[in-house]
PANUDREN-19269 format. One record per residue (C-alpha): x, y, z; residue in three letters. Coordinates in nm, 2 decimals. Each point is the difference from the previous one (the first is absolute). Example, Ala and Ser with C-alpha at 12.3 -4.5 7.8 and 13.67 -1.06 7.14 Angstrom:
! residues 2
<<1.23 -0.45 0.78> ALA> <<0.14 0.34 -0.07> SER> 
***
This chain:
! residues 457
<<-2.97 -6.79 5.68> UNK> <<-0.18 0.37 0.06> UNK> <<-0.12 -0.05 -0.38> UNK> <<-0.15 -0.33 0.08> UNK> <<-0.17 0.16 0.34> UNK> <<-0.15 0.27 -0.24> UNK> <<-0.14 -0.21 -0.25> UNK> <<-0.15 -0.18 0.29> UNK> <<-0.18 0.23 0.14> UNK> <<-0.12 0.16 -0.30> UNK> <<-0.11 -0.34 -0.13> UNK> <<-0.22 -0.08 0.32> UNK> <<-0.11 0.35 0.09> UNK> <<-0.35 0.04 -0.18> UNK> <<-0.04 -0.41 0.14> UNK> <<0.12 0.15 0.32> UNK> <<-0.30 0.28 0.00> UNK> <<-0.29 -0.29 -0.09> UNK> <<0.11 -0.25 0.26> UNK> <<-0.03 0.33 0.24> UNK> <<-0.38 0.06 -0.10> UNK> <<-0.06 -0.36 0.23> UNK> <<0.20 0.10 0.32> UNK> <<-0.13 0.20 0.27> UNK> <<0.04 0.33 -0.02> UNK> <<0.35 0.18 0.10> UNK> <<-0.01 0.33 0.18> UNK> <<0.20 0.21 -0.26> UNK> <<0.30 0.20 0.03> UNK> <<0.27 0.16 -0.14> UNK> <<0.38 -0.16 0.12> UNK> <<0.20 0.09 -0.33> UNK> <<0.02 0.30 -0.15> UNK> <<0.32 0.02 -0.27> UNK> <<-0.04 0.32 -0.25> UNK> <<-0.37 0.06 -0.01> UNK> <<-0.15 -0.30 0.00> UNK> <<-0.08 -0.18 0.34> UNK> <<-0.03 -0.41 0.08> UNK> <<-0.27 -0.07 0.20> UNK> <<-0.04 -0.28 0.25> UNK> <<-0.31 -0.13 -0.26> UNK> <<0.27 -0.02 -0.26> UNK> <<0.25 -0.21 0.21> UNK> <<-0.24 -0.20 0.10> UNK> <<-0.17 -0.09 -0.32> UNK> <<0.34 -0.11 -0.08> UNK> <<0.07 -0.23 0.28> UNK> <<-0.33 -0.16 0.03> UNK> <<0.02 -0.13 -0.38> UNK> <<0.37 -0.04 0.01> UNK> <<-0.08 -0.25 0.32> UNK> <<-0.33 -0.15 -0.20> UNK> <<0.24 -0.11 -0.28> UNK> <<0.27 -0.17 0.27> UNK> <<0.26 0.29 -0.01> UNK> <<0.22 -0.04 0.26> UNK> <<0.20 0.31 0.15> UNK> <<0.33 -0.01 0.07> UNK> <<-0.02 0.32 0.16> UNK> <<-0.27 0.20 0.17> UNK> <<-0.28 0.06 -0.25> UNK> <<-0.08 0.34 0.18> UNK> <<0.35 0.14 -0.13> UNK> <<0.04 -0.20 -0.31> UNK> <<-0.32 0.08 -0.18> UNK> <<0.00 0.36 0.07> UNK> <<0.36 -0.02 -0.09> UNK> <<-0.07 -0.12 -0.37> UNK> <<-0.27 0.20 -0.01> UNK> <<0.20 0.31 0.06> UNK> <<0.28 -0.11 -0.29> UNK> <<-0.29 -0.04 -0.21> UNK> <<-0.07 0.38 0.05> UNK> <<0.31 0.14 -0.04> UNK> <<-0.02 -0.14 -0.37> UNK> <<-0.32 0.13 -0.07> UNK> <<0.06 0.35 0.12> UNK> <<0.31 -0.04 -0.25> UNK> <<-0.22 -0.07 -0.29> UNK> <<-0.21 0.30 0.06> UNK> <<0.29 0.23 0.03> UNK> <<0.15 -0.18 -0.31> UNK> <<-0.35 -0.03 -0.19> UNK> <<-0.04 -0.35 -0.04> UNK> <<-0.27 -0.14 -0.06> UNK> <<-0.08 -0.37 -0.09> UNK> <<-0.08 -0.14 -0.36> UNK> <<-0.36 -0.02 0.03> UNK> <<-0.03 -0.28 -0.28> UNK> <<0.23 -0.23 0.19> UNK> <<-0.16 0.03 0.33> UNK> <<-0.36 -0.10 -0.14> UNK> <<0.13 -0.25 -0.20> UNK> <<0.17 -0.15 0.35> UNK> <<-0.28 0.10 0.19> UNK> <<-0.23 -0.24 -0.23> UNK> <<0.25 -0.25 -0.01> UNK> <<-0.02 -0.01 0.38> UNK> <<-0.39 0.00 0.03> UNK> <<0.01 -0.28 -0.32> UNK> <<0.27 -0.20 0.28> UNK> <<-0.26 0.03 0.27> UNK> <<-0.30 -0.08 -0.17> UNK> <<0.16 -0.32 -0.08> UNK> <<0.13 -0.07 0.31> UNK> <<-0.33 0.09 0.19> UNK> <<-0.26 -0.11 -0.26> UNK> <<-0.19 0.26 -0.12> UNK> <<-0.07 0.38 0.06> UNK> <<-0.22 -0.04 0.25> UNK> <<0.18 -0.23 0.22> UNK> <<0.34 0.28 -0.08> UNK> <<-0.25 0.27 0.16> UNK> <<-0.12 -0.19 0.32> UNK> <<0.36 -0.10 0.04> UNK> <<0.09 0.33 0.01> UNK> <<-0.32 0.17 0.15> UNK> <<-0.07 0.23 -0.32> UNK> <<-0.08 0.08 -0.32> UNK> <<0.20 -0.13 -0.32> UNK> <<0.02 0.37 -0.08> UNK> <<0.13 0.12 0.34> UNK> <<0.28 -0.26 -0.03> UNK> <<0.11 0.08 -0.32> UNK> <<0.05 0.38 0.09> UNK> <<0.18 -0.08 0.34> UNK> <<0.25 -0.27 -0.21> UNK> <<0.02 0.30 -0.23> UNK> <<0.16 0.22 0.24> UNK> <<0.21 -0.25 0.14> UNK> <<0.16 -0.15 -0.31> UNK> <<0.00 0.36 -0.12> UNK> <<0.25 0.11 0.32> UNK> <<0.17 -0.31 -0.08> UNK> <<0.12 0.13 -0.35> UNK> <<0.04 0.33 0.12> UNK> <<0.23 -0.10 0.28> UNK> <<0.21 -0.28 -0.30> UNK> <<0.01 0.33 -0.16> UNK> <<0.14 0.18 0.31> UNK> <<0.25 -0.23 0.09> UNK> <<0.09 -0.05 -0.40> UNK> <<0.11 0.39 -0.01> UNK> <<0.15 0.02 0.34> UNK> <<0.21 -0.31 -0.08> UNK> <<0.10 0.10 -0.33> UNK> <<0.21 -0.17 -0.26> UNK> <<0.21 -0.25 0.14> UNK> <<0.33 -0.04 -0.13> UNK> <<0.23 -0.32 0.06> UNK> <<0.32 -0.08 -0.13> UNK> <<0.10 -0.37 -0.03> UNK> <<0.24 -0.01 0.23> UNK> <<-0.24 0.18 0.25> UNK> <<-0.19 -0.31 -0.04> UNK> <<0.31 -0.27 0.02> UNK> <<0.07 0.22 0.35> UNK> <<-0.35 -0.11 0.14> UNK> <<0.01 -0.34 -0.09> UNK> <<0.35 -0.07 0.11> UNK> <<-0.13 0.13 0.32> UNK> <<-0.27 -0.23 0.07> UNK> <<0.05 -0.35 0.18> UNK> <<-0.10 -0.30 -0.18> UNK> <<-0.29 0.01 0.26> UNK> <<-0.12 0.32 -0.11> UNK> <<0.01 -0.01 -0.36> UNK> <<-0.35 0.01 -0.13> UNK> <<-0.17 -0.30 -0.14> UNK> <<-0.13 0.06 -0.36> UNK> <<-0.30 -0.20 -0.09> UNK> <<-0.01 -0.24 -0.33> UNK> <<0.00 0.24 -0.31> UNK> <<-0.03 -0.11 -0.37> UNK> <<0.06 0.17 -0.31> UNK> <<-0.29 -0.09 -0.28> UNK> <<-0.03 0.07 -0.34> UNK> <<-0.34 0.02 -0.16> UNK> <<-0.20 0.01 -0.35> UNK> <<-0.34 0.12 0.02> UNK> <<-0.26 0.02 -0.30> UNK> <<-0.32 0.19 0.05> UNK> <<-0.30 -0.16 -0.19> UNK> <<-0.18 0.15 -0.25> UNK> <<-0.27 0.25 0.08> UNK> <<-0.25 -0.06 -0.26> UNK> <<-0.13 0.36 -0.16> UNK> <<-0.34 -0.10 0.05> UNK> <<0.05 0.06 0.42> UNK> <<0.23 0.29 -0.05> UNK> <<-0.32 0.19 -0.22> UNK> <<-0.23 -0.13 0.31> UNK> <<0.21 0.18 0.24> UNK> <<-0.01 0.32 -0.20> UNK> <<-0.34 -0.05 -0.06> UNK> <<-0.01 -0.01 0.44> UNK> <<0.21 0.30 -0.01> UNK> <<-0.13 0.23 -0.24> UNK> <<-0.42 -0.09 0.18> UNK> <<0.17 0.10 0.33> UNK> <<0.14 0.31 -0.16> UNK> <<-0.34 0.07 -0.13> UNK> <<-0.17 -0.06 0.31> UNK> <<0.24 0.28 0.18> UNK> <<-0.01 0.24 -0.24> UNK> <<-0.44 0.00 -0.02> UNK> <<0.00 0.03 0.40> UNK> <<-0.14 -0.37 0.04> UNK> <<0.24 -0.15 0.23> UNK> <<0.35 0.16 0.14> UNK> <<0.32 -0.12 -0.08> UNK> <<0.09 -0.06 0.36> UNK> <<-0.35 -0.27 -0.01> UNK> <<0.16 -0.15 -0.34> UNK> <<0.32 -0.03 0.18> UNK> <<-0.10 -0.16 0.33> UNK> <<-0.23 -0.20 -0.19> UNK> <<0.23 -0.13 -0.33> UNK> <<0.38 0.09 0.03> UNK> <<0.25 -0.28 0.03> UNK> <<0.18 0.19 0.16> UNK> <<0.01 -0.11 0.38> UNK> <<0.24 0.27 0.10> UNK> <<-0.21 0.28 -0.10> UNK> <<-0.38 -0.17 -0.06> UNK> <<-0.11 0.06 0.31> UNK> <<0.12 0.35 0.03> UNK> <<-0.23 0.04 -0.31> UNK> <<0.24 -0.01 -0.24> UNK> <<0.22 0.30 0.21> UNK> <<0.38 -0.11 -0.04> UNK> <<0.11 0.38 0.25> UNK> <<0.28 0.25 -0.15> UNK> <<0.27 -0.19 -0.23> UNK> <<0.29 0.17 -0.19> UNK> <<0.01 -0.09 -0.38> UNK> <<0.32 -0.24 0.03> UNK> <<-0.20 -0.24 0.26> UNK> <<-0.27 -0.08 -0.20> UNK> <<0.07 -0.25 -0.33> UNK> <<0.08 0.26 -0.34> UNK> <<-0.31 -0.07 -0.16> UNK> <<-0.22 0.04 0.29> UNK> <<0.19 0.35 0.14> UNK> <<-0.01 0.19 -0.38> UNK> <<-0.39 -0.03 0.00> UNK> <<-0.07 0.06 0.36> UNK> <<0.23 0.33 0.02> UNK> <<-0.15 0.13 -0.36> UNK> <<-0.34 -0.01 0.19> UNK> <<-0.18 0.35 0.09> UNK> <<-0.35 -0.03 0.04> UNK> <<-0.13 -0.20 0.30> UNK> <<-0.29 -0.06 -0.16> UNK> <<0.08 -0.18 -0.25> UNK> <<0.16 -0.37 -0.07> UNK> <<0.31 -0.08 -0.20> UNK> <<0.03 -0.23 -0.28> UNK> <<0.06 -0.34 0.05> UNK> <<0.37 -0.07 0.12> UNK> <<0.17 -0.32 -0.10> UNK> <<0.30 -0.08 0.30> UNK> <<0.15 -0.34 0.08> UNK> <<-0.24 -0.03 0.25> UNK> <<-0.32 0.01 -0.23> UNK> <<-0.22 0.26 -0.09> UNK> <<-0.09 0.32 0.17> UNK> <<-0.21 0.29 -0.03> UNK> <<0.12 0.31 0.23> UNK> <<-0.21 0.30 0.14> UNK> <<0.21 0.33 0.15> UNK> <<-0.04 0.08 0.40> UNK> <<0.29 0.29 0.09> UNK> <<0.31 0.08 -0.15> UNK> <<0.25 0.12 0.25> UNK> <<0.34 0.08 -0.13> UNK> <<0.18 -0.27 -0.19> UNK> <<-0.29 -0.19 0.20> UNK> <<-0.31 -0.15 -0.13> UNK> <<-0.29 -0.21 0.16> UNK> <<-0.20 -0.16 -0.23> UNK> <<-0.28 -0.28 0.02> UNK> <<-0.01 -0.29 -0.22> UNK> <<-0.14 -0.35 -0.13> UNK> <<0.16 -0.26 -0.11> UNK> <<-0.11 -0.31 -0.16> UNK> <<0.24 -0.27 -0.08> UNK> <<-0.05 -0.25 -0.31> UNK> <<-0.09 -0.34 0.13> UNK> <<0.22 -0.29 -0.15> UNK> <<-0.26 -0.30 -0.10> UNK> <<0.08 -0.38 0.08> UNK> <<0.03 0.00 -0.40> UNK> <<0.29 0.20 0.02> UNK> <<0.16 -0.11 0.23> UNK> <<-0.03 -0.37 -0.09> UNK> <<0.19 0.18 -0.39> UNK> <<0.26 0.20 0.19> UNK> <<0.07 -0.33 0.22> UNK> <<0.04 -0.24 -0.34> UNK> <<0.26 0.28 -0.12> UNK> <<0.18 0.01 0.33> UNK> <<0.01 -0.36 -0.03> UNK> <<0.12 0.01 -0.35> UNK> <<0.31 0.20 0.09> UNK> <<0.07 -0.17 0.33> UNK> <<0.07 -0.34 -0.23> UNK> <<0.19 0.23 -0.23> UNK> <<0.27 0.15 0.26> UNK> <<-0.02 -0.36 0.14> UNK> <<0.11 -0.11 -0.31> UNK> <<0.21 0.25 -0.02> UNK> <<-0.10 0.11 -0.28> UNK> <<0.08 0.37 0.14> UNK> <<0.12 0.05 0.37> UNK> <<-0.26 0.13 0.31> UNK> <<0.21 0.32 -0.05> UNK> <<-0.04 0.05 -0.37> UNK> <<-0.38 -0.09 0.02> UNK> <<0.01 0.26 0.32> UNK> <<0.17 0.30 -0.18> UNK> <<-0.23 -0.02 -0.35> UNK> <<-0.32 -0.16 0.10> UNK> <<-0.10 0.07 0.37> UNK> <<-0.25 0.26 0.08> UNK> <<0.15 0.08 0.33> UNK> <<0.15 0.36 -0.08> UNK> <<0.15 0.01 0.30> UNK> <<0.27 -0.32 -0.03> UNK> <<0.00 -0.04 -0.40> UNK> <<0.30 0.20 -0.07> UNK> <<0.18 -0.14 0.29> UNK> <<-0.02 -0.36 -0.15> UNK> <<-0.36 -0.07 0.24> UNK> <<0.19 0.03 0.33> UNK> <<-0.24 0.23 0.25> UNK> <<0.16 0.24 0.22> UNK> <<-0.17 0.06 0.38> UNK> <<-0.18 0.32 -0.01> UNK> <<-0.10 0.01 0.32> UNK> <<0.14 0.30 0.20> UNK> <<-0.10 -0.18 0.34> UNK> <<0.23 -0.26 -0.12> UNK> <<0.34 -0.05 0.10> UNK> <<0.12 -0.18 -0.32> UNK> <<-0.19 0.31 -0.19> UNK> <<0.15 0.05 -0.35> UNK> <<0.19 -0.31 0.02> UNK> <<-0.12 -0.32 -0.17> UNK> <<-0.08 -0.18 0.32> UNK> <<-0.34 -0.08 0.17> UNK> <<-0.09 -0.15 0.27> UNK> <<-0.35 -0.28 -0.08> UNK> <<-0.24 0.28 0.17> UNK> <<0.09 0.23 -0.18> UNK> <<-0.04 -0.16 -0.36> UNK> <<-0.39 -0.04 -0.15> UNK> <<-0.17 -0.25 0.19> UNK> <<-0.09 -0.22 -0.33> UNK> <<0.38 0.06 -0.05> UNK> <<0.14 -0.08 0.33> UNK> <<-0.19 -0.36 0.02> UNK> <<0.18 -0.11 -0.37> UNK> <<0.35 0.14 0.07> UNK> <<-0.05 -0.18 0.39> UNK> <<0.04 -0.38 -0.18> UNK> <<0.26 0.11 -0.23> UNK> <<0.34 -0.09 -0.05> UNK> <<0.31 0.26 -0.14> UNK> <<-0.06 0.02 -0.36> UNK> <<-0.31 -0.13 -0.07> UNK> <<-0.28 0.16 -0.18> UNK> <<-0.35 -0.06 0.12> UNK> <<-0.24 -0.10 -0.23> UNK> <<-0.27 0.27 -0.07> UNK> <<-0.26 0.18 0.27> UNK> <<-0.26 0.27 0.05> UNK> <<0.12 0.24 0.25> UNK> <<-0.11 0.36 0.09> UNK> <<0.24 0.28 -0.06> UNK> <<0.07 0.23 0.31> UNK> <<-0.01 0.32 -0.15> UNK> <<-0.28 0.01 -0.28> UNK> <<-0.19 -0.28 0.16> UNK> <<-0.02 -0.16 -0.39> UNK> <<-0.02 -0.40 -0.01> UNK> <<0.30 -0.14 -0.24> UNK> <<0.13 -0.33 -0.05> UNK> <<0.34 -0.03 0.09> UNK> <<0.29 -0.23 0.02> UNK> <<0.28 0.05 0.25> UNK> <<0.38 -0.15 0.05> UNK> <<0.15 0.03 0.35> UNK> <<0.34 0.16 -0.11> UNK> <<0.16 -0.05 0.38> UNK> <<-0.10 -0.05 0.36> UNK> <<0.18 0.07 0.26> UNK> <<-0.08 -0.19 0.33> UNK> <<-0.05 0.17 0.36> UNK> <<0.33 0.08 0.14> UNK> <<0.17 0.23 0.23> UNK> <<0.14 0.32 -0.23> UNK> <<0.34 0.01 -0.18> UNK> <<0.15 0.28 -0.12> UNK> <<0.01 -0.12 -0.38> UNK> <<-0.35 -0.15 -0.06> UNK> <<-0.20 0.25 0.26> UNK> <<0.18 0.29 -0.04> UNK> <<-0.32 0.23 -0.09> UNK> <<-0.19 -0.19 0.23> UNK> <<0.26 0.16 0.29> UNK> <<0.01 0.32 -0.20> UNK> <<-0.35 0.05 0.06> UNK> <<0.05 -0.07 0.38> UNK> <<0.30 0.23 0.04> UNK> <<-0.20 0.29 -0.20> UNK> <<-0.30 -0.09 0.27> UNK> <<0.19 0.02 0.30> UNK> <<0.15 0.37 -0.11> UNK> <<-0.33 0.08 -0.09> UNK> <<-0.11 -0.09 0.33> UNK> <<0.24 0.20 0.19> UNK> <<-0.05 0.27 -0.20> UNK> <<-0.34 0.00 0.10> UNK> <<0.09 -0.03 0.36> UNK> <<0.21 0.33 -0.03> UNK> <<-0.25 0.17 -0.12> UNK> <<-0.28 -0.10 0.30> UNK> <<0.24 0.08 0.22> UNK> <<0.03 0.35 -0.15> UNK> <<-0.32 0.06 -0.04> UNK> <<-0.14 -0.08 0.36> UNK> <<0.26 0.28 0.07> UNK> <<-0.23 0.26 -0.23> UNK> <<-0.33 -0.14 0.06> UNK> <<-0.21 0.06 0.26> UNK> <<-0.05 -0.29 0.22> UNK> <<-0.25 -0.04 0.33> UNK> <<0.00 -0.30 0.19> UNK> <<-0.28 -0.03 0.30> UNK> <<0.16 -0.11 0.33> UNK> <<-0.02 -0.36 0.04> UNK> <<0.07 -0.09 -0.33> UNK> <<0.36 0.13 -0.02> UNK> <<0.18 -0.28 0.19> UNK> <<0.10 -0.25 -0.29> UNK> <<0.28 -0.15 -0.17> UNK> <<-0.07 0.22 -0.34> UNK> <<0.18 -0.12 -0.32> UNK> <<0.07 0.36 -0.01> UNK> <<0.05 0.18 0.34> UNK> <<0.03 0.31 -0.08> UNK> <<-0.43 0.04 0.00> UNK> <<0.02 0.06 0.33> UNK> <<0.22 0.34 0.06> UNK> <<0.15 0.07 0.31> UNK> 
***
């Protein structure tokens, strides 16, 4: 519950701040003050007056329960900066353009986004910035705190076999899918034009006619890091793809441009910023081959080919899976996917639920029965954003049902290893209101606080 309150609060904060700029104005004080950073009255109330605007309702007194969050949300960050941790910059500009992307299109266009909010594309951006970065630092925070979890099964039978029927959890309809994908042909012809692209922008840097940062804002097809100019912040070598990291971290001169870098994603050309330990902040464009209706109309007539083959069976789905699919990650596991998500409780498993399967995906395997095999389509992949053609059987689905120990059983793993996390974390706010300093103005003491002991006697 705390962890959904925090991701609240840092979700709406920066909204919180715009819808503010329209209200009269508040006559600003300090009521918090937990380490050395101090909640003012402006900050609560920014809170509660978008929190209302979007039909929150309070179950308890919003003058103790937003300061309240806002406190817990302190604690964590003063942690980080006594633990160094700092977010992944990369990640937090691709999520901040992902967000501004989500309310563009919800809004209509950039101008409409900046009179919704009362300012500047720009200003938005950097205030989502800091919020989403505090968000991963405090993920990061709790991560560490937490630690490793470690269950045993029985652990897990002892929870389950203490739940009423009434309180088992309900697991939503999962399926298990297995999928072969062929990528169509890129013809050399548009793989020389991108070059071409690549190595006039690398000449264009290196004679002083336009920056890299312009190229990149301008060019890239990279939406996580394009409008950053290209900037993807300090990575470490093992969270960038092999081909990508052994150019970047070979770099020296900031000057200058590397070579052109082939990755799954496309093609790249890289420029040096800082190096900072095993750190490294680069800039860099990407341009990804475009797939012509040509193509795709020839990869399509092959997928079809083999889909009347395995129909046939003239080989089995899994056979045709295993030696022909392009999907690296299911061909040597017979096609079946595995959920990657770590948000995900069925993560690691073979189980999704629809939403989180492709969209182009999700809309074949909805009409499907157990062991079919569609018949082929074009779908986007998730990771490299690459069209394919693909075919898909539906290996198993399980219905909506309330959990049982022998089909849900990582399912209720995941919820025992949350609640333990969860009161691990509630030890350690408790502990460390004891060794933090804590002020609370008169008048805003007497509440029913999640934890009481802000208030010391």
């Amino acid at each position: 519950m705390m962890k959904k309150f925090l991701f609240l609060f840092l979700l709406v904060c920066s909204a919180g701040a715009a819808f503010a700029q329209s209200q009269p104005n508040v006559i600003d004080e300090v009521v918090w003050v937990v380490g050395d950073d101090a909640i003012l009255l402006s900050d609560i109330e920014n809170q509660r007056l978008y929190l209302q605007s979007e039909g929150q309702r309070f179950e308890n007194d919003p003058y103790c329960y937003i300061p309240e969050q806002i406190a817990i949300q302190k604690l964590f960050l003063n942690q980080a900066k006594i633990d160094s941790i700092e977010a992944n910059e990369a990640s937090v500009i691709q999520q901040v353009d992902y967000w501004i992307n989500s309310a563009v299109s919800s809004i209509g266009d950039v101008e409409k986004v900046e009179e919704y909010f009362g300012k500047k594309i720009s200003q938005i951006k950097e205030e989502r910035k800091s919020i989403i970065r505090e968000q991963e630092i405090i993920k990061q925070v709790r991560s560490k705190l937490a630690g490793e979890i470690k269950l045993t099964p029985s652990e897990v039978r002892k929870y389950y076999n203490q739940l009423s029927q009434d309180s088992l959890p309900t697991i939503p309809t999962t399926v298990e899918v297995q999928i072969i994908t062929l990528e169509p042909k890129i013809p050399l012809e548009e793989i020389d034009a991108i070059k071409a692209r690549l190595r006039e922008y690398t000449d264009d840097i290196h004679s002083g006619r336009r920056p890299f940062s312009t190229l990149a804002r301008l060019y890239s097809e990279d939406p996580g890091s394009s409008m950053q100019g290209g900037e993807m912040g300090f990575m470490s070598k093992t969270s960038l793809v092999p081909e990508f990291a052994n150019v970047a971290f070979n770099l020296t001169d900031p000057n200058r441009v590397s070579q052109i870098v082939q990755t799954e994603y496309g093609y790249h050309i890289i420029q040096l910023i800082e190096k900072r330990g095993d750190r490294i902040n680069v800039r860099h464009l990407l341009l990804r081959p475009k797939v012509s209706e040509k193509e795709l109309n020839e990869a399509m007539v092959k997928m079809d080919s083999l889909y009347n083959d395995i129909k046939a069976e003239k080989f089995t789905f899994e056979e045709a899976a295993t030696y022909l699919s392009y999907d690296k990650d299911s061909k040597n596991n017979k096609g079946l996917m595995v959920n990657q998500d770590y948000e995900s409780a069925h993560m690691g498993t073979p189980r999704f639920e629809m939403f989180e399967l492709p969209q182009e995906m999700a809309r074949v395997v909805n009409e499907m029965e157990v062991g079919d095999i569609s018949k082929p389509f074009i779908m986007r992949t998730q990771k490299e954003q690459k069209e394919v053609i693909a075919i898909v059987k539906l290996k198993a689905r399980t219905l909506q049902h309330k959990a049982n120990i022998s089909d849900d059983y990582q399912v209720l793993k995941s919820i025992v290893e949350e609640s333990k996390r969860e009161e691990m974390l509630h030890k350690w706010i408790q502990e460390k209101q004891r060794s933090t300093y804590i002020r609370i103005s008169d008048g805003w003491q007497n509440c029913d606080f999640q934890y009481p002991g802000w208030v010391r006697k």
